[in-house]
Every structure is written in structure tokens, then in C-alpha cells.
N, C-alpha and C positions, 0 to 999 in steps of 0.2 A: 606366520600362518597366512594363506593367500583370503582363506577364506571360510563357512561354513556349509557344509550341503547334506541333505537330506535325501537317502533315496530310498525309495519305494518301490517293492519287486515281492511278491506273493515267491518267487524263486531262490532259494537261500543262498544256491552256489554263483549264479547270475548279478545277485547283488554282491555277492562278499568278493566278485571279481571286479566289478567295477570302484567296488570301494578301496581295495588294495590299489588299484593304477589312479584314485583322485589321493588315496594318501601318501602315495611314492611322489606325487606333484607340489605336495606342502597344501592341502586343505584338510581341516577336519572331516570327519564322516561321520551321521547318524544313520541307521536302519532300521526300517520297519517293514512287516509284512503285510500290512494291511493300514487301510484309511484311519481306525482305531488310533494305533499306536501311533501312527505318523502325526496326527492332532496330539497326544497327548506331549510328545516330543517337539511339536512348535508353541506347546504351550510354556514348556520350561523352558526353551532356548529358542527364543524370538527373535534374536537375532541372527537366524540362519538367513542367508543370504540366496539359497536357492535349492528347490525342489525337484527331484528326477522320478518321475512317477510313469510307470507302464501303465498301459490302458486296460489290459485286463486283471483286476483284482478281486479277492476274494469281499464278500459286502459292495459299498461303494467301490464304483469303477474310477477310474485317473481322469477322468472328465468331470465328472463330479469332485473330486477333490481338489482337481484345477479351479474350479468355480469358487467353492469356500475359502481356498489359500486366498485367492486374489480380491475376495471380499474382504476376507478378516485380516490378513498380511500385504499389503499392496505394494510394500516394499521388495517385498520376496517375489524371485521370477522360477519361473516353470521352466522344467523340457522335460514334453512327455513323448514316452517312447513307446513306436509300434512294431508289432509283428509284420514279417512279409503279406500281403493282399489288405491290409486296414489302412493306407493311406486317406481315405478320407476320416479317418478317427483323426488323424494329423491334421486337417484340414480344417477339422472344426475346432479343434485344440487353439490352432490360432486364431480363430474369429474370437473366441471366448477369453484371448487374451496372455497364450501364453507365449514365452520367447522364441522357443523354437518347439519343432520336434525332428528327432530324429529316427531309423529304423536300427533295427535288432542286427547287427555283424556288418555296421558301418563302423567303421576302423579305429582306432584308438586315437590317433593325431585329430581326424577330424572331430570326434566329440570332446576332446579338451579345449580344442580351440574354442567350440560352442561353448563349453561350461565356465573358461576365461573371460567371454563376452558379456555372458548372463550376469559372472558373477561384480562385474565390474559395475553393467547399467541397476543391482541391484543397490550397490553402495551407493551411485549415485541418486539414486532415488530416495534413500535413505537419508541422504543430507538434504534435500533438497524439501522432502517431508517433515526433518529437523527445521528445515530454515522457517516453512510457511507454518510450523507452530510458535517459532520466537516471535514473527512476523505479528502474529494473531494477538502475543500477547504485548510485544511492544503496541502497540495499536488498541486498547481498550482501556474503559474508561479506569479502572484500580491505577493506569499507570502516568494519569493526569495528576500534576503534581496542585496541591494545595488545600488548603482544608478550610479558608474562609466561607462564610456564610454565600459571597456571591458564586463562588465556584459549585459550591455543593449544590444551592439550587441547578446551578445551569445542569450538571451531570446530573441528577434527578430527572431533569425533563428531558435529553438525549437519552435515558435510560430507558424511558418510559416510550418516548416512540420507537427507539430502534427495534423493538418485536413485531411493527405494525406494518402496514407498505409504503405510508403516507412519504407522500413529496416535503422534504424537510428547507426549510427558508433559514442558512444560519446567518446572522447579522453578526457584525464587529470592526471592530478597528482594524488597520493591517497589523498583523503579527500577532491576532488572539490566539491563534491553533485552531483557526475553521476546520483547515485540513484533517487535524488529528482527530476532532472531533467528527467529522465525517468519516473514515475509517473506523473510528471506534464503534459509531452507531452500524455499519457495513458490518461489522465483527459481530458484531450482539444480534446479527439479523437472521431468520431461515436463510438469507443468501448470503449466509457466510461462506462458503465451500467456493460461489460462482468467482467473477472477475469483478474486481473492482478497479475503475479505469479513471482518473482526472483529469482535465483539462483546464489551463487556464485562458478563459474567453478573450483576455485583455490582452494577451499574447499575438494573437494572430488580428490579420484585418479579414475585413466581412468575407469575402471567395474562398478565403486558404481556411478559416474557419467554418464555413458550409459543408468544403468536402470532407475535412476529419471529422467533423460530426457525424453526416450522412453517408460520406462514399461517392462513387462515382462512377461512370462505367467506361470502358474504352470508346477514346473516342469522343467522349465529350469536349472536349477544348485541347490545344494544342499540349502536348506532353503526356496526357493521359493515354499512352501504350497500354496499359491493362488495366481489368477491372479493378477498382479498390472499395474495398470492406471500411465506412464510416465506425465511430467509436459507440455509437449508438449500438450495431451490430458487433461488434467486439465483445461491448458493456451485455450482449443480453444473458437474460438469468439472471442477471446482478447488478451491479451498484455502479450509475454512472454518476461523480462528482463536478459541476458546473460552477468554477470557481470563477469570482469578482464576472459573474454575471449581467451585472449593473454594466460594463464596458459592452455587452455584446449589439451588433448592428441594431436599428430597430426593423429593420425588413426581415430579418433573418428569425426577430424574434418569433416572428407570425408562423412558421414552420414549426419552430423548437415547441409553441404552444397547442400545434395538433398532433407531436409526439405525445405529448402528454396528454392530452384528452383523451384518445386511441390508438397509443402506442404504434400506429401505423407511418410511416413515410417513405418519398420516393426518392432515388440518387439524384444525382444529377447527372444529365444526358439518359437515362432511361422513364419511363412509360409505366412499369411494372412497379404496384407498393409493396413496399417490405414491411411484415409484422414482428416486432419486437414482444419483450417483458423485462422492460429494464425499470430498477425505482430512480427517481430523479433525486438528489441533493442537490442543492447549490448554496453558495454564497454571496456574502456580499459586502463590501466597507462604507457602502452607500445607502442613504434613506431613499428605499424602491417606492417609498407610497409616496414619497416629495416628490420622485424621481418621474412616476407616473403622474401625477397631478399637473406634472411641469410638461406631461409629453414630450418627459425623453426617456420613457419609458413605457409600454403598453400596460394599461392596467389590467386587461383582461386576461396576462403574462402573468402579472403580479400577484393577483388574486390567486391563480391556479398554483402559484408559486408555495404561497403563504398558506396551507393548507395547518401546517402547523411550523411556527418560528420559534426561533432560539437566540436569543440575542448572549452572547458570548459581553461578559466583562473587561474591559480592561487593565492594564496591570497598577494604573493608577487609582482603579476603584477597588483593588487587593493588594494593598501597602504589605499586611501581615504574610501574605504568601509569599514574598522575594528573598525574604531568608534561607525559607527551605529551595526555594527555584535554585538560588544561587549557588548552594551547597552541593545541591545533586550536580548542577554543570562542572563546577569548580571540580568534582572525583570524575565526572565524564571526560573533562579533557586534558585534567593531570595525568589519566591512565590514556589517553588517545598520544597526548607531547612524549608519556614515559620518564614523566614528575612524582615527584614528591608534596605537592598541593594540600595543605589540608584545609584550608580555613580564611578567613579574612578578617582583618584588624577591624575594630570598632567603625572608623573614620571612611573605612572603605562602605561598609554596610550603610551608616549614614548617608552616604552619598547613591547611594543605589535607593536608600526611601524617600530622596527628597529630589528627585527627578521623574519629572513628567513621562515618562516612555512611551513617547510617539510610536517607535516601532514598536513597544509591549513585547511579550515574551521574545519575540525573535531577534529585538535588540539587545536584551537584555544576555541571552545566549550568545549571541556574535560577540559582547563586550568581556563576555567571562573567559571567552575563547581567545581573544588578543590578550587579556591579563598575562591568561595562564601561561602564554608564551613566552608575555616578555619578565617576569618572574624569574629571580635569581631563589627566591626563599621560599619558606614553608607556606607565608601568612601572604594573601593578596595586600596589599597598602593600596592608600588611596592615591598615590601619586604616581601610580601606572593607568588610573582612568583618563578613557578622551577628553577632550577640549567641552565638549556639553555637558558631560556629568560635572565639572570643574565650573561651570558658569552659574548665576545665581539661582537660587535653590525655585522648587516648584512654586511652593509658597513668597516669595515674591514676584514673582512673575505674574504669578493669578491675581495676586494685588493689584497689579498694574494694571493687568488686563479684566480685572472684576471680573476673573474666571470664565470668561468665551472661548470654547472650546474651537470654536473657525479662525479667533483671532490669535489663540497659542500658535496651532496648525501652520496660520499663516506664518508667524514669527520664523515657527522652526526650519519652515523650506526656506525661511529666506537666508536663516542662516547658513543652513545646509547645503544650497547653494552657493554662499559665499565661500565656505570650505572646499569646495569644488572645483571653485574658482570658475562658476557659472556653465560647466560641461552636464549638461543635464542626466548623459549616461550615466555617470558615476554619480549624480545627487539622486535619482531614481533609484539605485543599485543601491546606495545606502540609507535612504528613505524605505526599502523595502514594498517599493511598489512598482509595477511598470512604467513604461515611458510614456505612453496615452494617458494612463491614469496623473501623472505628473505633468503634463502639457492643461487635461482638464481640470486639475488642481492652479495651476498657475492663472489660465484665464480669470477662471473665478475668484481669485485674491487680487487679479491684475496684476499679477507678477511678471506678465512676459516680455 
């Protein structure tokens, strides 16, 4: 079956003519004579894929039932059809958003080919409307794994603002789920529907990060051929995410601070201010109030920033949650390899609660992900973990180090590095942070 359609035609012999040449083609066919039955009939088969609706009907006219279709079904596409002298009926048909329209003893070939077209861009709209509801729900908090005391709090209080507008400050290690957490608050929001856009500040240097924020206009500096649309105006109506924040210029920040006062700012190379209505998230793996204190930071950034904070736990202050973390990855990437996965030996789990997890969940996930590959059997063992989970356990490390969380840190880059065999790319890449953020890590331990 190519397809389903629906036509509507106040004319019985008009419609049962067109319906015999869509079901000689391999579509189903429903009929109605009027806007009535034509609702009652997408209320039981929703899944029709496309409406043919004349302009003139009995009660509501094809214009108005264009209007409700494409409210209530937005998957489903229109072509409504005119009598000879009503082309502007057609005309406004499409402002109002329907695929096409066509007129009354336009030819058979060519209204198939329309009906083929419609019916294509409605399936595709139809997955696509599938995707951004798995989208929605992979993305929200039910689908944050863990049920410790520190996690619940934390999702309580993402709970509790994402109804609100407020500028959210989340804090954490690298690899808490800033991210997920910020889409999930985006998903629980009135601007759930708009764009939500991320950036990671730490990624670009100060120039190339002014213009994706802001934009630009032709003409500004060498290469700018055309105008370009900044992520601020991308993001508006909706949720723009400013990840590891703490990395961004501090000149730059002075800008990004009178977005957020009054949503207002100007490109670069233009004159004219642009008003936005985007809400701010950001994050950070950094103490921002050290950070400003220390003037590498503006405070009056940080404040506006801080409106309300979230500080995310790490995975070594939720011992109890790694079992289930590790179980859900372990069926994630046994069914991604196309395994047989179910489980892991005592000795394996042990050694996952007794490691410090610098990278915290994301390591934790990259680790279950090599297991799972290199597994010949059902049960993960512990003799397919790396070289650091194999080293000595959390707890004596912390002994040594009487528990300094800058002096583990530091340990761990150094080893990290040494595994790298000193290529910073790859010790960054498996540290799970950028390369500025690892060059300012290093300073500050005196590693370099």
C-alpha cells in the first residue's frame, strides 16, 4: 500500500472518480461529504497520510478544514482543490500551509504526481515528529539513571526551576551529565517546542566564539561573504546551553553579560541591535566564585550567572548508583555490538566501586563500551578493565593523599599522561576535557 488519503468532495460521483484512479495506483481511500465525517474519519485512522479537500463544502468550507487538519494532524498534508475563477482560494490555501493545490480537469498524471509528493513529505514528517518525541523523552529527568540520596536531590532542584525562566548555573565534574541535565530542564520547559542549541565555549578561541554566538554581517573581516545568524539568534524562543563556561575569553564575557541583562546585542561589523528571548544555561567544571575572586573571572558574569545553581554529584559521591548505571550500558551496548551481554562477575563490579572516576559517568560509559567489545562471554570479568581501574583501589590512594581532591586530579593527569606517552591530544581526549582546559589544568599542577 503506497499510502492512505482522505478525500473530501460534497460531489459523490467527483469523488468516487478520483478515488477509483488513487486506488488503481495502490493507496487506500476514505470519503467524506462534508467536514463532519471527514473529522470523524481522521479521528479513527490517524494515520492517513494526506487530505484532498475542495473548497466549496457543504457547513465548513476546505479552508477551514485545511486550518484544523494542520493544527490537530500536522503530520498530515493537504491539496485542496479549486473550481475554474477561485484561484486565489488556492492561494490562500497555501499561505495557510497547505502542500499544494490544484484546479478541477487538471489531468490525471499530473495530480498523481502531486498526491506521490504529499504523500511522501507526509511520512517524512511523521518520523521525524516520531524522532523529536523519543528525543523529548530520552532527554528528561525519569530517564536519569540512579536513585541515591545525592542524585534525587539534584533532579528535585532541575525539577523545580525548569518551569521557571531563570538563568540556571550547573556545577560539576567533567562527565556529571551537565548536558543531559540541561536538555532535560529545556524539555520540562514552556520552551519545550522552540530550539535548543549547545555550545562548548572551551572549544573555540575568543574571535571564532564571538561570531557563533552573535553573528556577523558581510563584510566584517576577511571571509565573511555573507551575513551570518549568531546561536544566540538561532537559540531564540528557546534554550541556549553555554557549556564549561569558566573557559570563555574574559572580554567576550562583558558582551555575553548584556545579553542577559536585556537580551539585546549587536553583530559584528554592524551598527543595528538585535533583540532576542533566549533563556541562558550554562555550565561549568570550575569554582566560578574562586574563579572570579581570582579575576579570571568577572563577577558581575557570575552573579547574573548564579541566579539559581545546581551543583551535579559525582560518581564517587554515588557509589550505590554504578551498579545500575553499569547494567543499563552493559544491555546499551551489547544490543548496539549485537551481543549477548548480560551481566558482570562480582570482581568486575568491585572494581568499578573502588575507583575514583575522574571522568564520572562518561568514563564510566566509554569503559563498559570497550568491555563489551572486547568480551567473548555472557559475564563482563574483571580482566578486561584498563590499566587504572587495575591500579590501586580508591581507598588507598585517598590514604596517601588524605583525600585532596586537586592532589588525586593531579595524580591522575599525570598518569594519564604518561599512558599517552605525553601527546596531550589524546590525554585531553581521554581525560574527557578540551585541550585549553588540560593545558590550564597542567599549569596549575605544574605539570608542563
Amino acid at each position: 500500500m503506497k499510502g492512505l488519503i482522505l478525500i473530501i468532495d460534497d460531489e459523490e460521483t467527483l469523488r468516487g472518480a478520483l478515488s477509483r484512479i488513487l486506488e488503481l495506483e495502490g493507496y487506500r481511500v476514505f470519503q467524506a461529504g462534508d467536514a463532519r465525517k471527514a473529522y470523524q474519519l481522521l479521528d479513527q485512522q490517524p494515520e492517513i497520510h494526506l487530505v484532498i479537500t475542495d473548497v466549496r463544502l457543504p457547513g465548513e468550507d476546505g479552508l477551514q478544514v485545511l486550518g484544523k487538519i494542520k493544527s490537530h494532524y500536522p503530520w498530515c498534508e493537504v491539496i485542496v482543490v479549486t473550481a475554474f475563477g477561485t484561484i486565489q482560494d488556492g492561494v490562500q490555501a497555501m499561505k495557510m500551509g497547505a502542500f499544494d493545490y490544484v484546479t478541477k480537469g487538471d489531468g490525471d498524471d499530473q495530480i498523481l504526481i502531486t498526491v506521490e509528493r504529499a504523500v511522501e513529505k507526509s511520512r517524512m514528517q511523521r518520523r521525524i515528529l516520531d524522532l523529536e518525541k523519543k528525543l523529548k523523552t530520552r532527554y528528561s529527568f525519569e530517564k536519569i539513571l540512579g536513585k541515591s540520596r545525592e542524585i534525587k536531590e539534584t533532579i528535585l532542584l532541575a525539577e523545580k526551576v525548569a518551569p521557571a525562566d531563570s538563568t540556571v548555573l550547573l556545577e560539576g565534574e567533567t562527565g556529571t551529565g551537565k548536558e543531559l541535565f540541561a536538555q532535560s530542564i529545556h524539555n520540562s520547559s514552556p520552551r519545550k517546542n522552540k530550539p535548543f542549541i549547545a555550545v562548548n565555549c572551551s572549544a573555540f578561541p575568543k574571535e571564532l566564539l564571538e561570531s557563533e554566538l552573535f553573528g556577523y554581517k558581510k563584510g566584517a573581516f576577511t571571509g565573511a561573504i555573507s551575513d551570518k545568524k549568531g546561536l544566540f539568534e538561532e537559540a531564540n524562543e528557546g534554550t541556549l546551553f553555554l557549556d564549561e563556561i569558566g573557559e570563555m575569553n574574559y572580554d567576550l564575557q562583558a558582551k555575553l553579560l548584556r545579553v542577559l541583562e536585556d537580551q539585546t546585542f549587536t553583530k559584528i561589523g554592524d551598527t543595528k541591535q538585535v533583540h532576542v528571548n533566549v533563556r541562558i544555561l550554562a555550565a561549568t567544571n570550575l569554582d566560578l566564585l574562586k574563579e572570579a575572586q581570582s579575576e579570571r573571572f568577572r563577577p558581575d558574569l557570575y552573579y547574573r550567572l548564579s541566579v539559581f545553581k545546581i551543583r551535579l554529584p559525582s560518581l564517587r559521591e554515588r557509589i550505590e548508583d554504578i551498579e545500575e548505571m553499569a547494567l543499563f550500558f552493559i544491555r546499551f551496548y551489547s544490543m548496539k555490538a549485537n551481543k549477548q551481554v548480560t551481566g558482570m562477575d562480582p570482581a568486575f563490579l568491585a572494581r568499578l566501586k573502588h575507583y575514583d572516576w575522574p571522568g564520572n559517568t562518561r568514563e564510566l560509559k566509554n569503559i563498559i563500551e570497550r568491555t563489551v567489545i572486547l568480551t567473548d562471554h555472557e559475564v563482563l570479568t574483571a580482566d578486561l578493565l584498563p590499566y587504572e581501574l587495575l591500579s590501586p583501589s580508591r581507598s588507598t590512594i585517598a590514604e596517601e593523599f588524605e583525600g585532596s581532591m586537586e592532589e588525586l586530579e593531579k595524580i591522575h593527569i599525570r598518569k594519564v599522561l604518561a599512558l599517552a606517552k605525553g601527546n596531550k591530544t589524546k590525554a585531553a581526549d581521554r581525560l574527557g576535557i578540551g585541550i585549553p582546559t588540560l593545558y590550564r589544568k597542567l599549569k596549575k599542577y605544574g605539570l608542563e
